[in-house]
Legacy VTK file of the C-alpha trace (Angstrom):
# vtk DataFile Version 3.0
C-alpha trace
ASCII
DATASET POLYDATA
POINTS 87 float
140.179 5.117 60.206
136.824 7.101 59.610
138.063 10.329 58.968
135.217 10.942 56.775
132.677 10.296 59.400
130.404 14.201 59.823
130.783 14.487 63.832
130.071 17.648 65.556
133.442 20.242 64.338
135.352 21.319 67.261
137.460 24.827 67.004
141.132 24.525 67.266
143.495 27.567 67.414
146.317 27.054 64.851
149.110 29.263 64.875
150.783 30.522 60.820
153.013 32.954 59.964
152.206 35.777 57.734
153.324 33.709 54.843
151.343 30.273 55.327
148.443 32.481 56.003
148.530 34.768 52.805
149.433 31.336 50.744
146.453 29.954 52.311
143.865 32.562 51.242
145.215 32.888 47.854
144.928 28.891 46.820
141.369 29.328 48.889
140.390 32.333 46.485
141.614 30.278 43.186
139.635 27.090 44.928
136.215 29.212 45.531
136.858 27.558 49.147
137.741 28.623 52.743
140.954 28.754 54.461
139.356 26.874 57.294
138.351 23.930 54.256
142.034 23.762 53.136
143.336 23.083 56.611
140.558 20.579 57.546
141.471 18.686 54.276
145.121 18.942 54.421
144.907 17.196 58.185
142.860 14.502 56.551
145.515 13.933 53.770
148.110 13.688 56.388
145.891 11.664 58.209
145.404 9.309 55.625
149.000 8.880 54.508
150.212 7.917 58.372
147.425 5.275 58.229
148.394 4.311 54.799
152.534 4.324 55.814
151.505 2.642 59.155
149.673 0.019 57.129
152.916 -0.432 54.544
155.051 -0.956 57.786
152.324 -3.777 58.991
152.658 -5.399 55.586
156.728 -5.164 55.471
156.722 -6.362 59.384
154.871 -9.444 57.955
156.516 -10.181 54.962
159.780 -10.047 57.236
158.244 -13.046 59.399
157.291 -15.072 56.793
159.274 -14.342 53.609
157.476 -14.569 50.551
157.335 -18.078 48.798
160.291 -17.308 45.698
157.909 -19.359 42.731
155.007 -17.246 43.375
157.029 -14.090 43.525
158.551 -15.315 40.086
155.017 -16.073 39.104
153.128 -12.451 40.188
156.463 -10.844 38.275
155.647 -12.803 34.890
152.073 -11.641 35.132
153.002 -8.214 36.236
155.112 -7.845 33.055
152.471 -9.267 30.675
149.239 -7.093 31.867
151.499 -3.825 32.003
150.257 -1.114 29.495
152.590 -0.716 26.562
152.534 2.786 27.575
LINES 1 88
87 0 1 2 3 4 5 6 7 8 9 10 11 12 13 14 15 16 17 18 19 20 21 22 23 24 25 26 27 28 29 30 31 32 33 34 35 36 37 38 39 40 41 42 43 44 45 46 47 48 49 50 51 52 53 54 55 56 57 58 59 60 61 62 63 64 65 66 67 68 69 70 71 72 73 74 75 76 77 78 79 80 81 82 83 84 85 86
C-alpha cells in the first residue's frame, strides 16, 4: 500500500494511559522527535507488517494449490546451502 504517500494529516484523538504516555515522551526526548512522530510511525510499522503477513498468507494460500515441484525445491536448497555466509 502507499503508506508513504504525503496527503493532507488528519487529527485523530487517541486515548493512553499515564504510562504509554510518559514512555512515549521519554523515547521522543532520547529521539530529538515528537510524540505525535512516534505514533504516526508506529501505525505505519503495523501497517506494513499486516500487508507484509497478508502477503505471506497469499503466498502460503498458493503454494497450498499448487505444491511446489520437489526437484526444484531440492535444487533452491543445494544453492541455498552453498551461497550461505560461513558466518
Amino acid at each position: 500500500m502507499g503508506y508513504h504517500m504525503f496527503v493532507a494529516r488528519k487529527e485523530v484523538l487517541v486515548q493512553l494511559d499515564d504510562h504509554l504516555v510518559a514512555e512515549l515522551d521519554r523515547l521522543a526526548a532520547v529521539q530529538g522527535t515528537s510524540r505525535s512522530d512516534l505514533v504516526r510511525r508506529s501505525v505505519l510499522a503495523l501497517l506494513e507488517a499486516a500487508d507484509a503477513a497478508e502477503a505471506d498468507r497469499e503466498l502460503q494460500d498458493a503454494y497450498r494449490r499448487t505444491p511446489p515441484d520437489p526437484v526444484l525445491v531440492e535444487a533452491a536448497r543445494r544453492l541455498a546451502a552453498d551461497t550461505t555466509p560461513p558466518w
